[in-house]
C-alpha positions in Angstrom: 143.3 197.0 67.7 140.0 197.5 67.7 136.7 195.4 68.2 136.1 195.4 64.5 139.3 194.8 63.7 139.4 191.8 65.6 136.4 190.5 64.5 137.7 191.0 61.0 140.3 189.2 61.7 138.9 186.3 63.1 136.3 186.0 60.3 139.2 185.8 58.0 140.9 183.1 60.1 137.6 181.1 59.9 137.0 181.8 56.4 140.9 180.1 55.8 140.4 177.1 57.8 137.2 176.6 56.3 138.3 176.7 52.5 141.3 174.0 53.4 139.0 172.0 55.1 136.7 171.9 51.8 139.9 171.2 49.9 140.9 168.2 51.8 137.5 166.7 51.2 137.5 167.7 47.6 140.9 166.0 47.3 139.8 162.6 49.4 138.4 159.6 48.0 134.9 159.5 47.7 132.7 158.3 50.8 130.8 155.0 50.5 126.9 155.3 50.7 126.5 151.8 51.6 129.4 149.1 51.8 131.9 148.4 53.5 134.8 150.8 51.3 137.3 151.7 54.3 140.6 150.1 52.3 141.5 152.7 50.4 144.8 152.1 48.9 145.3 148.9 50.7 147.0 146.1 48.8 144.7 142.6 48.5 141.3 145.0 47.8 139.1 145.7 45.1 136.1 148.3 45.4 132.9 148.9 43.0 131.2 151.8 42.9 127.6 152.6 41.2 129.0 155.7 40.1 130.9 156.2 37.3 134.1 158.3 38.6 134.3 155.8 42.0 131.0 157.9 43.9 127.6 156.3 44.8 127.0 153.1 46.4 130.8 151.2 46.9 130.8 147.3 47.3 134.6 146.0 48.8 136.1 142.6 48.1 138.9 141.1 49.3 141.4 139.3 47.1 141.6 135.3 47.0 138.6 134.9 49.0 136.2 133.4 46.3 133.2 134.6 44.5 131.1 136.9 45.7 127.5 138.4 45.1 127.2 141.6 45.0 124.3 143.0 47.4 120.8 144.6 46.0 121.8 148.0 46.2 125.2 147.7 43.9 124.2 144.8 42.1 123.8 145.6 38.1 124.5 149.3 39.0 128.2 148.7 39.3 130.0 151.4 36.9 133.8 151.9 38.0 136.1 150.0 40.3 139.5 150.4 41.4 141.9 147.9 43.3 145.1 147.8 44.8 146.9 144.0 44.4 149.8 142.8 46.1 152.4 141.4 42.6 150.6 142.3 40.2 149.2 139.8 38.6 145.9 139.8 39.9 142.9 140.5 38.5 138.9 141.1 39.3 136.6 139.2 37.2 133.2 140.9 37.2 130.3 138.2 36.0 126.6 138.5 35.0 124.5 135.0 35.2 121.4 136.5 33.3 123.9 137.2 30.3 126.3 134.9 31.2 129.0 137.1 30.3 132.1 138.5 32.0 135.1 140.4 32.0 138.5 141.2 34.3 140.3 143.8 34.7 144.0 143.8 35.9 144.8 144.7 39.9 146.0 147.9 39.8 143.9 149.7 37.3 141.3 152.6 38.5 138.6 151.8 35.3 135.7 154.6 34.9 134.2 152.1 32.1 133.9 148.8 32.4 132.7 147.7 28.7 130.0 145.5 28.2 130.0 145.0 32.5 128.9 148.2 32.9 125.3 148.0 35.2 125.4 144.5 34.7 127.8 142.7 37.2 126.0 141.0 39.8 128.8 139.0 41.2 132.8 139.7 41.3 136.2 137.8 42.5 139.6 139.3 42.8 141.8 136.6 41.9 
């Protein structure tokens, strides 16, 4: 074989491993900014992100731990969530004191839109 041939061939090789090693990030869940959003697909957690297809900023609570306020850089920016509960009959109350509103969305449930929450939460539970 000769030198150009080989050099062929390992550019191809390269060019492979590169292109699955794209694909597996592609197909992984989206990297936290800020936060603390390492329990992906672990049963007991909720995570909000500021993006609205679970990118940007990600805020992580865990369940039955109380009320919590959500820091500066998530807080009234949060646009999707998705958690992971343990019967299923938990849920993850969102809350907004300026409006005084809320809402809560069953454990279990990836939700893109959350309503009349959306970039206005400033504190969550996952109950």
């Amino acid at each position: 074989m000769s030198e150009h041939a080989s050099a062929k061939s390992i550019c191809r090789t390269v060019a492979v491993l590169l292109a699955a090693l794209v694909t597996c990030f592609a197909l992984a869940p989206s990297a936290n900014a800020q936060g603390n959003c390492t329990h992906y697909g672990v049963a007991g957690y909720a995570q909000l992100f500021t993006g609205y297809n679970f990118d940007g900023d990600c805020y992580e609570v865990r369940l039955n731990t109380g009320s919590h306020v959500i820091p500066a850089y998530a807080s009234r920016k949060i646009s999707s969530l998705r958690s992971w509960g343990w019967y299923g009959g938990e849920r993850v109350w969102l809350a907004d004191s300026y409006y005084n509103g809320g809402a809560d969305f069953p454990a279990g449930q990836w939700v893109t839109y959350l309503g009349p929450m959306d970039d206005k939460a400033d504190s969550v539970e996952f109950r």
